[in-house]
C-alpha positions, -999 to +999 in steps of 0.1 A: +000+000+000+028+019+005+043+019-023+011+028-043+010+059-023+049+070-025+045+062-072+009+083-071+027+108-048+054+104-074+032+107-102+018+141-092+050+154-088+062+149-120+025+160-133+028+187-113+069+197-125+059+193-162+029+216-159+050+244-141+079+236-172+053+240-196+038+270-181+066+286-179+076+280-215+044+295-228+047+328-207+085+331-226+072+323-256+044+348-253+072+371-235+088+369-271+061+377-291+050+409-274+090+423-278+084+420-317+091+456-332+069+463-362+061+494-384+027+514-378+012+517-411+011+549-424+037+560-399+063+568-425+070+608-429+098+619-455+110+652-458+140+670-479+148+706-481+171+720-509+182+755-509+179+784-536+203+818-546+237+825-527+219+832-495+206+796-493+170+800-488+154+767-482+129+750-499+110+725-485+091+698-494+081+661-490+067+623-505+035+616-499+040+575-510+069+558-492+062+516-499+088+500-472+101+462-465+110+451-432+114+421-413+100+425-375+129+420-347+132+420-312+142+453-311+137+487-329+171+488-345+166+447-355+136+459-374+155+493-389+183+473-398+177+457-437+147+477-444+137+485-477+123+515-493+107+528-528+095+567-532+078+574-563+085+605-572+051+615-586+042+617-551+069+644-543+048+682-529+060+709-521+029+726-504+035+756-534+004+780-538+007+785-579+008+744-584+041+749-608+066+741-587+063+704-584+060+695-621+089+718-631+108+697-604+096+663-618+103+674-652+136+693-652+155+675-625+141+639-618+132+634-654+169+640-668+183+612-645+185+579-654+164+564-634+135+587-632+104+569-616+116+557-583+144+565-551+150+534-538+172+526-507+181+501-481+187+507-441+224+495-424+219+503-385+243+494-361+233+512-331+247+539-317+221+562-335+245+559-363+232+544-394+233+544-434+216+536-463+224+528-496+206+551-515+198+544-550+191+577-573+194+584-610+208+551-616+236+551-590+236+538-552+255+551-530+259+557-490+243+579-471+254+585-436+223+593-414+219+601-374+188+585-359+173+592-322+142+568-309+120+585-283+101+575-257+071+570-272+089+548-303+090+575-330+125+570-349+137+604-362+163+601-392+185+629-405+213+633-433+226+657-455+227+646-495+254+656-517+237+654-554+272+650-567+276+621-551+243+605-571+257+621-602+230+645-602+249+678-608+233+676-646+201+675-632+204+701-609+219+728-637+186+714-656+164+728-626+181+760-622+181+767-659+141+764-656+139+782-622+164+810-634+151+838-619+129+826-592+165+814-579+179+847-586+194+868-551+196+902-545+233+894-561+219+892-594+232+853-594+209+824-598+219+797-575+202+759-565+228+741-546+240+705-545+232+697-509+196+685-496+188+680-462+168+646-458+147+641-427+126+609-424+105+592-395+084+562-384+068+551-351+074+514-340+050+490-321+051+462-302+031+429-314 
């Protein structure tokens, strides 16, 4: 009788030690699952302001279509890291009263680039809030070195500095300031668009 009692007592024990294993792996495995980082739809802002005559006025402006490619990681920068992104540049606006603006910049400088439908690019983060993409513009890809800063609330804040010359894009650019002559015309008397564009972007991460 005994030694029914001591193999039931065993029994439940192991019962018992399995179903505590068991739980336990199901609360880490859930645990896992709610530290997945993902992008909130819709989320995605990109900015760029480029800069007119010698006193550098800027111009601003931004895409109103970003189409991104991610996989979802256990942290924000595992899900920055290796995503993928295409602008169309028909959705580029400028927020410009007369409505000219934005065709003259479609037509004069994205339209005398190689590539002239899409920007493409791809995310390299390492932490740090240091991280790069390889930008690919007018047929030529090439790094760009951008600062990054996540706040509390999971908003990721990019920021770079383009140098056209570095997409090859110079061409393009004397295209553009041919056709915006004198609305890029200072008090000098010298029409001016410069090479450099500052690029801003943002998205706000959740946790699924």
């Amino acid at each position: 009788m005994k030694k029914i009692t001591i193999v039931a007592l065993g029994l439940v024990l192991v019962t018992a030690f399995s179903c505590k294993q068991a739980k336990k792996e199901e609360e880490k495995k859930e645990e896992t699952v709610a530290a997945m980082y993902s992008i909130v739809e819709d989320s995605t802002n990109v900015k760029f302001t480029a800069y007119k005559t010698t006193d550098k006025v800027p111009v601003g402006g931004t895409f109103q279509e970003v189409d991104l490619k991610y996989t979802a990681g256990t942290t924000p920068e595992e899900t920055l890291n290796g995503l993928q992104f295409t602008i169309p540049v028909s959705s580029l606006f400028t927020n410009d009263a007369t409505g000219t603006r934005d065709p003259k910049i479609i037509e004069f400088f994205f339209q005398k680039m190689a590539e002239t439908q899409t920007i493409t690019g791809t995310f390299s983060v390492a932490g740090n809030n240091k991280s790069t993409v390889k930008l690919t513009m007018n047929g030529v890809s090439t790094d760009l070195p951008m600062d990054y800063e996540i706040t509390a609330d999971n908003h990721v804040n990019f920021s770079g500095v383009m140098d056209l010359k570095q997409w090859d894009a110079l061409d393009a650019l004397a295209s553009l300031n041919k056709a915006c002559e004198i609305l890029h015309t200072g008090a000098d008397g010298v029409s001016k668009t410069w090479e450099d564009v500052a690029i801003e972007g943002s998205v706000l991460l959740e946790q699924k």
